[in-house]
KOLVO-65135 format. One record per residue (C-alpha): x, y, z; residue number from 1; residue in three letters. Coordinates in Angstrom, 2 decimals, m for minus. Example, Ala and Ser with C-alpha at 12.3 -4.5 7.8 and 13.67 -1.06 7.14 Angstrom:
2
[site [12.30,m4.50,7.80],1,'ala'],
[site [13.67,m1.06,7.14],2,'ser'],
END
This chain:
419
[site [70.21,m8.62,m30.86],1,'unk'],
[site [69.66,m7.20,m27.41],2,'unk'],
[site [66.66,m4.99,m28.68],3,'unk'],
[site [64.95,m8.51,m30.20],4,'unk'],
[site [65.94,m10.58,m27.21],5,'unk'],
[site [64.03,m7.87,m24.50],6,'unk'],
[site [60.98,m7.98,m26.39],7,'unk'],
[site [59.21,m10.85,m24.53],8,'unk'],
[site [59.76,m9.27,m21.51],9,'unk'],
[site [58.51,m5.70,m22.69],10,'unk'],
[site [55.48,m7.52,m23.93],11,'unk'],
[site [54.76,m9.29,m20.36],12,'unk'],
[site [55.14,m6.39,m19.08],13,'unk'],
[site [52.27,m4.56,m20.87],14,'unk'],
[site [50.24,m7.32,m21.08],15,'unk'],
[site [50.72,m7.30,m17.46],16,'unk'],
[site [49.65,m3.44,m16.88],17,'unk'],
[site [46.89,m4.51,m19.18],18,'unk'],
[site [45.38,m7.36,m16.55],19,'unk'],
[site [45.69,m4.77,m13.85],20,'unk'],
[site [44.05,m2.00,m15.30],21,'unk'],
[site [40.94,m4.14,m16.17],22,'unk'],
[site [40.70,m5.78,m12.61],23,'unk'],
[site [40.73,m2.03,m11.10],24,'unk'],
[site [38.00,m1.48,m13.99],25,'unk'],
[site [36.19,m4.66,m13.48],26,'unk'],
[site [32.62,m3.20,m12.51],27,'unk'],
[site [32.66,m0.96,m16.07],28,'unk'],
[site [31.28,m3.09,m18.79],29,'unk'],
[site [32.85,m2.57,m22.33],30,'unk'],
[site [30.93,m0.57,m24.70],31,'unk'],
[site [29.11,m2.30,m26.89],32,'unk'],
[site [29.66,m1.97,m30.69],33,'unk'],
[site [26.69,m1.69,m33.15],34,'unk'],
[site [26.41,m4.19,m35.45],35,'unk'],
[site [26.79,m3.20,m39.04],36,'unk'],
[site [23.78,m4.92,m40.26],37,'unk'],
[site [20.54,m6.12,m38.77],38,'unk'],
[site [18.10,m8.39,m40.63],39,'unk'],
[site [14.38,m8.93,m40.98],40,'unk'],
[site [12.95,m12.17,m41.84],41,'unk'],
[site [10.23,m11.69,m45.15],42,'unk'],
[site [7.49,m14.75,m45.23],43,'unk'],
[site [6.02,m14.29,m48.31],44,'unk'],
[site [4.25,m16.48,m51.32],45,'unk'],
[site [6.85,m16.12,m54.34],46,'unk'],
[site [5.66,m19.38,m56.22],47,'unk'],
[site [2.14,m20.91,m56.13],48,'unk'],
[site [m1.02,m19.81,m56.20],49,'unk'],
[site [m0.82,m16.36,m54.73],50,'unk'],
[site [2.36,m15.51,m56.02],51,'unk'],
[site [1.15,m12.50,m57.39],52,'unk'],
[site [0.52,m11.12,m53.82],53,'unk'],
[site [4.14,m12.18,m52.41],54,'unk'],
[site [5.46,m9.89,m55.36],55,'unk'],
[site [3.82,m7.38,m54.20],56,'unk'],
[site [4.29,m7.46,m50.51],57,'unk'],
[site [7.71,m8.37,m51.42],58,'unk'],
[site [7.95,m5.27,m53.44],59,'unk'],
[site [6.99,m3.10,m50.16],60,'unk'],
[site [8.78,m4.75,m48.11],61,'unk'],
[site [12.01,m3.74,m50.40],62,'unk'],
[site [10.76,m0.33,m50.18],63,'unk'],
[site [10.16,0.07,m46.63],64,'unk'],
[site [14.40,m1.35,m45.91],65,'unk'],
[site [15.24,1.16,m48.70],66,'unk'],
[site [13.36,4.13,m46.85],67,'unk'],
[site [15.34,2.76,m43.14],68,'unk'],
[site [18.65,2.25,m45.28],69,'unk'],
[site [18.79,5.19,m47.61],70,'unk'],
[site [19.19,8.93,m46.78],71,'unk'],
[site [16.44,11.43,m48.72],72,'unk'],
[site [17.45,14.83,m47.39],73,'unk'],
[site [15.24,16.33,m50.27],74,'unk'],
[site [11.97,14.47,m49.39],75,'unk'],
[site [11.68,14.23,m45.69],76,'unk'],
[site [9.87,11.48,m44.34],77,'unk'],
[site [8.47,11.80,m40.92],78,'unk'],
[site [9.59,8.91,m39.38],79,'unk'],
[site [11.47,8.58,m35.74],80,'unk'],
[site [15.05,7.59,m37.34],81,'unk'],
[site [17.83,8.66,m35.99],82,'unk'],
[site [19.91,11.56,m38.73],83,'unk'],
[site [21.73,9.85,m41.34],84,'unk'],
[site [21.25,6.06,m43.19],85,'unk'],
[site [20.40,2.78,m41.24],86,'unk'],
[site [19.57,2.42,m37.93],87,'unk'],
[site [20.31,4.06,m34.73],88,'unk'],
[site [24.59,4.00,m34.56],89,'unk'],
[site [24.04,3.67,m39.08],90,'unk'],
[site [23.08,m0.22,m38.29],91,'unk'],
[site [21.85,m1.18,m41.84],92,'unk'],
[site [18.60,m2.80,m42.54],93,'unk'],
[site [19.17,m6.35,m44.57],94,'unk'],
[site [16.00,m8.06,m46.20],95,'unk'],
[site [15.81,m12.16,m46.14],96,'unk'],
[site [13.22,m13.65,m47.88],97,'unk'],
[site [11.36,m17.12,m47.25],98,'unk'],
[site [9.24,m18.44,m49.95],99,'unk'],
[site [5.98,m20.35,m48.34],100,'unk'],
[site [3.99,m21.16,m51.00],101,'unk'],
[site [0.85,m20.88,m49.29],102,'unk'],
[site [1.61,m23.80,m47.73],103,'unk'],
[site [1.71,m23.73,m43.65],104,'unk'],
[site [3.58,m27.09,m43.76],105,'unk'],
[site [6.44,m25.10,m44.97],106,'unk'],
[site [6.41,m22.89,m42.38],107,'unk'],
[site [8.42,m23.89,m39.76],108,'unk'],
[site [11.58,m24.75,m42.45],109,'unk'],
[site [11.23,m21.37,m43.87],110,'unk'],
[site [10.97,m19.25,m40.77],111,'unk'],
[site [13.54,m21.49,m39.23],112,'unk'],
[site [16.11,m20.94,m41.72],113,'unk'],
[site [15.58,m17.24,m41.97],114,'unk'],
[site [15.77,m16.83,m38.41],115,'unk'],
[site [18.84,m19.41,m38.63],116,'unk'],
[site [20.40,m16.89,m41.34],117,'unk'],
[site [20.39,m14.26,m38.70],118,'unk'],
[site [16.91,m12.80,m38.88],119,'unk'],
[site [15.53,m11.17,m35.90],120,'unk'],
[site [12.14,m10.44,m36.62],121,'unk'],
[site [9.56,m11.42,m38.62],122,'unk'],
[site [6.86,m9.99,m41.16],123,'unk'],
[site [4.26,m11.84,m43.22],124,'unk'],
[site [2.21,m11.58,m45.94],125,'unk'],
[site [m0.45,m14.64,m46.37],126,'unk'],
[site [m3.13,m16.61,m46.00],127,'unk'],
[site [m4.76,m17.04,m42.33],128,'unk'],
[site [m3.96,m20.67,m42.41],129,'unk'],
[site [m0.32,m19.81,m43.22],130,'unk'],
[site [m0.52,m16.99,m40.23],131,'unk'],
[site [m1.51,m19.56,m37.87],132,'unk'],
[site [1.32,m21.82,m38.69],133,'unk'],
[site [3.84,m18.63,m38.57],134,'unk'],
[site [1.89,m17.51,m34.97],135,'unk'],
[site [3.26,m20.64,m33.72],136,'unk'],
[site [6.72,m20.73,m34.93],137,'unk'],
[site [7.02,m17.28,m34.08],138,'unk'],
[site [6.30,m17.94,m30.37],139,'unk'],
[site [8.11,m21.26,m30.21],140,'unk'],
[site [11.69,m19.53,m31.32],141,'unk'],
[site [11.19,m16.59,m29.93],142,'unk'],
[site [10.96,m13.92,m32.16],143,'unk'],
[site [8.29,m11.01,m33.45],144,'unk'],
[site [6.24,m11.45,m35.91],145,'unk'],
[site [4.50,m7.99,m37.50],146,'unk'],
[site [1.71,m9.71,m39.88],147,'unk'],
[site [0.74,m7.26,m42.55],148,'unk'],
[site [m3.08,m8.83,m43.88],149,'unk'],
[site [m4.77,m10.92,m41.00],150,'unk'],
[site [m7.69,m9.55,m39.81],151,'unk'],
[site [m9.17,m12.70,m38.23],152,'unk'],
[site [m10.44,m12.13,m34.68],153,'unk'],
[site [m9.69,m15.55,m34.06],154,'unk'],
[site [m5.86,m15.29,m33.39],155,'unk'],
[site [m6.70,m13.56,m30.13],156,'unk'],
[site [m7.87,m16.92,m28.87],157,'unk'],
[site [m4.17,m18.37,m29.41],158,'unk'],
[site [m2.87,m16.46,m26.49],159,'unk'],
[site [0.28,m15.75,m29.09],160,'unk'],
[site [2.54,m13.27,m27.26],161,'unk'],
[site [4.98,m12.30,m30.51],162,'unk'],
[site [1.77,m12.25,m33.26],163,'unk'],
[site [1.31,m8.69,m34.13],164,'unk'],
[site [m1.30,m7.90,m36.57],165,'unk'],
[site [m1.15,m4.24,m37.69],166,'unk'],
[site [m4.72,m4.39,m39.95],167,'unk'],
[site [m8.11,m3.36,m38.31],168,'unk'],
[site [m9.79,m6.45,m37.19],169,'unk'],
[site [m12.95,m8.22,m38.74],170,'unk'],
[site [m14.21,m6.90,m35.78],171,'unk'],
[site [m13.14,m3.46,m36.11],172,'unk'],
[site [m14.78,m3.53,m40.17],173,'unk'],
[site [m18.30,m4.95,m39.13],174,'unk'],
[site [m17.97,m1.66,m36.29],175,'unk'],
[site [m16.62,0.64,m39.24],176,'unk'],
[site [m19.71,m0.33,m41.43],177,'unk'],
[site [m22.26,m0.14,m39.10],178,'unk'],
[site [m20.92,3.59,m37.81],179,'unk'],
[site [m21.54,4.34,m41.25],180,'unk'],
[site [m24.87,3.01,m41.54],181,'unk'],
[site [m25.98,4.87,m38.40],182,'unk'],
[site [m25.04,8.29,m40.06],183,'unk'],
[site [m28.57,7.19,m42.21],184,'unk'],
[site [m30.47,7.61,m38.94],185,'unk'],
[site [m33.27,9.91,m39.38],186,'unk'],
[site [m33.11,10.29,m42.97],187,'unk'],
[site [m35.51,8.27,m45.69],188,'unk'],
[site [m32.46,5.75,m45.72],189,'unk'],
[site [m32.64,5.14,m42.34],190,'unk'],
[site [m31.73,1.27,m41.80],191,'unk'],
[site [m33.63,m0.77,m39.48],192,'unk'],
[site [m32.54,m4.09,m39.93],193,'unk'],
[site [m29.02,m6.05,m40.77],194,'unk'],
[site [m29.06,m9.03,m43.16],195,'unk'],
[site [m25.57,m11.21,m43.38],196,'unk'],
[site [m24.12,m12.54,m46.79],197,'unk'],
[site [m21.98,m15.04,m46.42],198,'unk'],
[site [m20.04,m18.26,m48.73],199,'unk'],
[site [m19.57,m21.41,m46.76],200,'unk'],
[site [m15.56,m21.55,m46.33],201,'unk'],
[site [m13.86,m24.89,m44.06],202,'unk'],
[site [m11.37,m24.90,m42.41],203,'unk'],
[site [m9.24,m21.29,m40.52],204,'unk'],
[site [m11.57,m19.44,m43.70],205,'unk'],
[site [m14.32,m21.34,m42.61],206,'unk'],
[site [m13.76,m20.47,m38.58],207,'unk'],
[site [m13.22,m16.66,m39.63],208,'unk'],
[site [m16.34,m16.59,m41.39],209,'unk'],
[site [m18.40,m17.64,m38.31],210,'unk'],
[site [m16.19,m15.30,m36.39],211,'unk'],
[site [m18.21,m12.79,m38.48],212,'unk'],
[site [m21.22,m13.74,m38.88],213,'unk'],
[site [m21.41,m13.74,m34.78],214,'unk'],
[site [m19.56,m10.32,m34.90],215,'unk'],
[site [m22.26,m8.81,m37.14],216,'unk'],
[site [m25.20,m10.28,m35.10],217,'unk'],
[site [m23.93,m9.21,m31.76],218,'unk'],
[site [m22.50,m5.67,m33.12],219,'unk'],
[site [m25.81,m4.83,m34.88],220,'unk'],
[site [m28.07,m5.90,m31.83],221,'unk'],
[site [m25.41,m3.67,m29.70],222,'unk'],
[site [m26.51,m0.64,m32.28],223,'unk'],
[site [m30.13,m1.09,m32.07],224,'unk'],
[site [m30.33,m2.64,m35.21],225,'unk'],
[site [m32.86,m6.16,m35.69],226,'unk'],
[site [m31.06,m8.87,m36.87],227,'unk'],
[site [m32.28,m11.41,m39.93],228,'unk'],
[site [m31.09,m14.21,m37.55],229,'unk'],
[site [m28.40,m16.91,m38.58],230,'unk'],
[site [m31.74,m19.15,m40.13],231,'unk'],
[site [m31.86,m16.17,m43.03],232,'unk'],
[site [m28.24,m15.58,m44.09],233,'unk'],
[site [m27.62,m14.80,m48.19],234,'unk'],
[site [m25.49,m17.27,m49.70],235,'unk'],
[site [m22.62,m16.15,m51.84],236,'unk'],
[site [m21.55,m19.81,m53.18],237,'unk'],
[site [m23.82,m22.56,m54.31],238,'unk'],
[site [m26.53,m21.95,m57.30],239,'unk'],
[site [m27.96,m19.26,m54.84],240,'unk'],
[site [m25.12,m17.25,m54.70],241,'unk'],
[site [m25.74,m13.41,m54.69],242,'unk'],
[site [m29.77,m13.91,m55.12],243,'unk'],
[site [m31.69,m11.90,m52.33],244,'unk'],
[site [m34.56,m14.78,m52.43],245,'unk'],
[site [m36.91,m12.11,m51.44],246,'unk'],
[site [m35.21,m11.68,m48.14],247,'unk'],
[site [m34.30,m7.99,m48.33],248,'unk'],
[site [m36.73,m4.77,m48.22],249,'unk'],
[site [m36.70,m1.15,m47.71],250,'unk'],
[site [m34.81,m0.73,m44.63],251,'unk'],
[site [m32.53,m3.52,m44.61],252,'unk'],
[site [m28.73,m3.39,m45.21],253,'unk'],
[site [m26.49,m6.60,m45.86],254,'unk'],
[site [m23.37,m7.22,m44.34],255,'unk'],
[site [m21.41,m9.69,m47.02],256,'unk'],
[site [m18.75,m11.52,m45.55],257,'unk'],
[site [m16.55,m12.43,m48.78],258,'unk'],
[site [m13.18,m14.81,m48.74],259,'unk'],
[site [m12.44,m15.30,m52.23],260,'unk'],
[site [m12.46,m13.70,m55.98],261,'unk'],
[site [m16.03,m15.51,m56.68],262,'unk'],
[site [m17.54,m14.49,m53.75],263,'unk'],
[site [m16.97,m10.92,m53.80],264,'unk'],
[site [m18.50,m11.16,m57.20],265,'unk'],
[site [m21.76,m12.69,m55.86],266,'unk'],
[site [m21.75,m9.84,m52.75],267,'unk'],
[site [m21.42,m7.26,m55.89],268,'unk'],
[site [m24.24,m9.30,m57.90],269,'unk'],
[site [m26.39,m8.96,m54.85],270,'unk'],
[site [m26.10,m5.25,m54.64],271,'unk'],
[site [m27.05,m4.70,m58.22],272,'unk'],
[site [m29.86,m6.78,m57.78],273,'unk'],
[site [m30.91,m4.69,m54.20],274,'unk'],
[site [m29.81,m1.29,m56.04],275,'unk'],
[site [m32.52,1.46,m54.52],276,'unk'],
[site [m33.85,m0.84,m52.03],277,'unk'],
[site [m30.90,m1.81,m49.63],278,'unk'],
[site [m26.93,m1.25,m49.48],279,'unk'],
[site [m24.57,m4.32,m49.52],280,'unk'],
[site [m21.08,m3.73,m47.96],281,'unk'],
[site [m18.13,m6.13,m48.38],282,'unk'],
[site [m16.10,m7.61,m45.35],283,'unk'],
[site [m13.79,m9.62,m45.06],284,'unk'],
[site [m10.35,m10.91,m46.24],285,'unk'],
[site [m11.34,m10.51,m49.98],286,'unk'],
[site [m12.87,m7.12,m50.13],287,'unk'],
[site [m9.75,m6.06,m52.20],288,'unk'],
[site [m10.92,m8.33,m54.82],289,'unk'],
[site [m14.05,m5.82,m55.90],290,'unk'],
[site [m11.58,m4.25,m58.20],291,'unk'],
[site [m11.71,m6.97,m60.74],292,'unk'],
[site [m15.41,m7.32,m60.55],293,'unk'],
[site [m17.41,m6.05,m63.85],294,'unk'],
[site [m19.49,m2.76,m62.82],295,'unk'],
[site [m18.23,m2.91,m59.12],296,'unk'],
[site [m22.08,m1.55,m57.05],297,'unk'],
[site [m21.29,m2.87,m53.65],298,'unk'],
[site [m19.63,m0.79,m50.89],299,'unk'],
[site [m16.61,m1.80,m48.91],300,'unk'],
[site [m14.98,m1.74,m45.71],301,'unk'],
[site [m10.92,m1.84,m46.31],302,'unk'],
[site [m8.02,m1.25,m43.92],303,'unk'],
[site [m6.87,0.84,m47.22],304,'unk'],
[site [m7.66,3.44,m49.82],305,'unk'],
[site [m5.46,4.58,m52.64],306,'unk'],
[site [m7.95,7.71,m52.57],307,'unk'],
[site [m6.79,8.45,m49.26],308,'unk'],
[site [m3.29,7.66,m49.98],309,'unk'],
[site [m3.52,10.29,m52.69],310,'unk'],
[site [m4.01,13.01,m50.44],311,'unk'],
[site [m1.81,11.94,m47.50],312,'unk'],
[site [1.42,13.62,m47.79],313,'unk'],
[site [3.72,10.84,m46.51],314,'unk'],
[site [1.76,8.09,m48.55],315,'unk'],
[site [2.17,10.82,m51.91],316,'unk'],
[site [5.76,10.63,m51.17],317,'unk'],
[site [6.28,6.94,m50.89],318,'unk'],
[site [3.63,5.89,m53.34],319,'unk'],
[site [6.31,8.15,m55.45],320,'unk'],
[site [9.44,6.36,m54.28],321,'unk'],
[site [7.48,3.05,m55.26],322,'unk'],
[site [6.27,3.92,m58.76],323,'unk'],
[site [10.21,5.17,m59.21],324,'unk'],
[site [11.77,1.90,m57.73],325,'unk'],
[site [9.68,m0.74,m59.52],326,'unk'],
[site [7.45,1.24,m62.39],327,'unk'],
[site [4.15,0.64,m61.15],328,'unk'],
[site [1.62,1.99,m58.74],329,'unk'],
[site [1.53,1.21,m54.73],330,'unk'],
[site [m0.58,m1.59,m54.53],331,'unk'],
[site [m3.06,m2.45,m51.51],332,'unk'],
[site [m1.11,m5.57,m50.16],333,'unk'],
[site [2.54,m3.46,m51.10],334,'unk'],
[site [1.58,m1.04,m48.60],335,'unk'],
[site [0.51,m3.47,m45.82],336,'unk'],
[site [3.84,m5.03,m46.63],337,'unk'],
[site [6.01,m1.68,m46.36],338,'unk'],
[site [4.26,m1.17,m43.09],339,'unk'],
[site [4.21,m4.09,m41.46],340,'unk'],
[site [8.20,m4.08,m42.72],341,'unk'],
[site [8.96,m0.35,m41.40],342,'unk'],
[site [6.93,m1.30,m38.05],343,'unk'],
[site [9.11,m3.98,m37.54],344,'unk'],
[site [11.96,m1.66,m38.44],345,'unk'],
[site [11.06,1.33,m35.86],346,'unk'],
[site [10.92,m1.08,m33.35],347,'unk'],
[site [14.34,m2.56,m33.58],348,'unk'],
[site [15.16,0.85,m34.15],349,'unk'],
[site [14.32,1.36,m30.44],350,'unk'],
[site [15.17,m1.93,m28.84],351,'unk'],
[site [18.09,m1.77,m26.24],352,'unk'],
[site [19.78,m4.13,m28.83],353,'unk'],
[site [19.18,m6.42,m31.69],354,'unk'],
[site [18.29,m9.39,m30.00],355,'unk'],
[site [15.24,m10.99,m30.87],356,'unk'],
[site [13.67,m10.93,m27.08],357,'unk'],
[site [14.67,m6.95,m27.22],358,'unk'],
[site [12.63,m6.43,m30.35],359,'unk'],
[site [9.94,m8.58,m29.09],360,'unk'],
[site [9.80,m5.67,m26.25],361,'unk'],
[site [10.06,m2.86,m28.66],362,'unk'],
[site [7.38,m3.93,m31.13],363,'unk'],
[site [4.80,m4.36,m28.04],364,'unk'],
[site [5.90,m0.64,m26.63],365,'unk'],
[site [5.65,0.60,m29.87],366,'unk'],
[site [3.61,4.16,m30.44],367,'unk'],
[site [3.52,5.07,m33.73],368,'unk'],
[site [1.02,8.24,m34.64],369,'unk'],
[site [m1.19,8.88,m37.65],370,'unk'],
[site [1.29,11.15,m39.32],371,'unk'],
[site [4.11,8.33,m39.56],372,'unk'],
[site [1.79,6.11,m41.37],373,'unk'],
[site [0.86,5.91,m45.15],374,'unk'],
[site [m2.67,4.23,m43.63],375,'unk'],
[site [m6.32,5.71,m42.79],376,'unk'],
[site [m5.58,5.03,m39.24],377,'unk'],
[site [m4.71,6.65,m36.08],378,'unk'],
[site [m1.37,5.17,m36.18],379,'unk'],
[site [0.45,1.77,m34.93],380,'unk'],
[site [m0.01,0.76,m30.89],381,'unk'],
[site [m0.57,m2.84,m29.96],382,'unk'],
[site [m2.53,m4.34,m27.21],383,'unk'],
[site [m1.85,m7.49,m25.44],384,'unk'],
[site [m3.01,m9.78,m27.80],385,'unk'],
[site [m1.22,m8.39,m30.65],386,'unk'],
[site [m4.52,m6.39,m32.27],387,'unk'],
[site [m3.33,m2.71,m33.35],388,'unk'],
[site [m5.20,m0.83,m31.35],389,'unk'],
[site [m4.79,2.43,m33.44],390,'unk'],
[site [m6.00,0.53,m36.64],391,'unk'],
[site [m9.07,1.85,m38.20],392,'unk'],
[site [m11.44,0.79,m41.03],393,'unk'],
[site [m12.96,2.04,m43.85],394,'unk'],
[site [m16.18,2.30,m46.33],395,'unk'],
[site [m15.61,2.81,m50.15],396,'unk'],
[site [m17.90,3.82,m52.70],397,'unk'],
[site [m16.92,2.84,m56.73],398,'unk'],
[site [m17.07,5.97,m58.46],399,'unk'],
[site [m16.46,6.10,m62.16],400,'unk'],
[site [m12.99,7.16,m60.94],401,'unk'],
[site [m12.49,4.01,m58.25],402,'unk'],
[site [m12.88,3.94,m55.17],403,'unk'],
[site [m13.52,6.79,m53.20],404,'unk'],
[site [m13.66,6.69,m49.08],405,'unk'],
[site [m16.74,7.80,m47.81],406,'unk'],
[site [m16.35,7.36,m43.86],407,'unk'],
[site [m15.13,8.16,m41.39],408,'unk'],
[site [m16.79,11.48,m42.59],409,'unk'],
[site [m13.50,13.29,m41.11],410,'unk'],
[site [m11.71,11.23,m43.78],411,'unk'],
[site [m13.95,11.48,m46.59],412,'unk'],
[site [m14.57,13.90,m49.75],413,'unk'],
[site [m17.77,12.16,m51.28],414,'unk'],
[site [m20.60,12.98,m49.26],415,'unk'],
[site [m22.26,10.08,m47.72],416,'unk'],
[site [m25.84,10.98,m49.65],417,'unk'],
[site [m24.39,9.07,m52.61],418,'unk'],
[site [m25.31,6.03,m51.18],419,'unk'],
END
């Protein structure tokens, strides 16, 4: 009885040496205790009309929280995680999905509930009108947003400070294919003159077109190259599409801008019909779509290659993980997905905590080299307006074999004289 009646007292009395203690400690913050798990937010088409590509990013996106989450002592990555699973202190990498249908009025419910479930950064995979609806939300609640297929060079007008786009801009592709062009110079392919392809898109499409067109005129005249002028452009939609019109001789080359399945088919019916007299390369957010065209002839400038993939070491061994995960090959738009994914990943890995303003500041310090990427770039750095500044394009050439890259020449294993 005695021991149960002094227990109130021996309990005010610790509590008591407790409240002490902590105001003679007051200036010594606690240490703070890692969370178990951390979550990304996954925008992605699973229903609709580009389902097929929000599998796949999806798919890539699984992958690159699988790589963060899972330890492979017996194939290495090299990738600037911490020893051991998870993130730094063996936070684990979760995976929320939001299903946008291709629709940018769904947007701001989607991202909102993700980031509502806990997400604290964002990745997409979609259409540029979708990424402009995202660029918004993204900057309205505060959060990163690591976009793994825009290319338009008309987000940097949006003055969006959490819209990171880790592809090579349209700007950067027009660049890439007229680098490769100049490699003619002094040869009997020398070009002389730039002709632009191009469908007649509304709308975001329709703005990124004439982003291009502009890009190719100014770029080209930049080169020393003479310009068709905006009054002799190709079409690639309409009765005319992919008919020269007697508009191209010796000398020339045409830069097609293509947007959609039917219009990279018209860029590649133009080349066949200019075979021997001038080279057409693809640009553009549908160059990807050359795969599915019959007797592919036109060249194209990618922010990918599976060729190159097959002889990059870290790409071999995730392309390997993938094919073993899911039982079929890394796709194109699964590997902008597992990159814009693991981006987003490294930089929460190196924020000063999980909060979505502290991996806002990560992802913009990020510095990610060449030999952490599965990508033909120089790695992952961003500039102020979101562009990767390490990002880098490239030309392909079909070969009965696919594609094959074909510049940079550092890069490349086909000599350029097959053109």
């Amino acid at each position: 009885m005695l021991t149960r009646g002094l227990r109130p007292a021996v309990t005010a009395i610790v509590l008591a040496s407790a409240l002490l203690m902590s105001a003679c400690t007051g200036d010594q913050k606690p240490t703070a205790t890692a969370p178990t798990s951390v979550a990304i937010g996954l925008l992605v088409p699973t229903s609709g009309p580009n389902a097929q590509l929000g599998q796949q990013a999806t798919l890539g996106a699984k992958l690159a929280v699988e790589v963060v989450n899972r330890d492979i002592p017996t194939k290495p990555l090299p990738l600037p995680l911490g020893a051991g699973v998870g993130l730094r202190n063996g936070t684990k990498l979760t995976l929320l999905t939001g299903n946008t249908e291709s629709a940018p009025e769904k947007i701001e419910k989607e991202a909102g509930k993700l980031i509502d479930d806990g997400a604290v950064g964002l990745v997409l995979a979609d259409t540029i009108d979708v990424a402009l609806a995202t660029s918004r939300v993204a900057d309205l609640q505060g959060v990163s947003l690591v976009d793994g297929l825009s290319t338009s060079d008309t987000f940097g007008d949006l003055n969006r400070t959490g819209h990171f786009r880790i592809q090579p801009t349209d700007r950067r592709e027009v660049t890439t294919a007229l680098d490769l062009l100049y490699r003619q110079k002094g040869t009997d392919k020398q070009i002389k003159r730039i002709v632009t392809a191009a469908g007649s898109p509304t709308g975001p499409l329709g703005d990124q077109v004439n982003s291009l067109k502009t890009s190719i005129e100014d770029l080209s005249q930049a080169a020393g190259y003479d310009v068709a002028g905006k009054d002799k452009i190709l079409p690639l939609t309409g009765s005319e599409a992919g008919q020269p019109n007697g508009q191209v001789q010796k000398g020339d080359a045409v830069i097609a801008v293509v947007t959609s399945p039917a219009e990279a088919g018209a860029a590649n019916d133009l080349a066949v019909k200019l075979k021997g007299t001038a080279p057409v390369i693809a640009v553009g957010p549908a160059v990807a779509a050359l795969d599915a065209v019959k007797n592919p002839t036109a060249l194209r400038a990618s922010g990918w290659s599976s060729e190159f993939a097959a002889r990059n070491p870290i790409a071999q061994v995730i392309g390997a993980m993938f094919e073993q995960a899911f039982h079929t090959k890394l796709t194109e738009v699964a590997a902008d997905a597992f990159m814009a994914t693991l981006t987003l990943a490294l930089a929460m890995d190196q924020s000063v905590d999980y909060s979505k303003q502290a991996v806002r500041n990560a992802v913009q310090q990020l510095n990610l080299p060449a030999t952490q990427t599965i990508m033909p770039w120089n790695g992952v750095r961003f500039d102020g307006n979101g562009v990767n500044q390490l990002a880098g394009g490239v030309v392909e050439l079909r070969t009965q074999n696919g594609y094959a890259l074909i510049h940079p020449a550092e890069l490349a294993i086909t000599p350029t004289s097959a053109l």
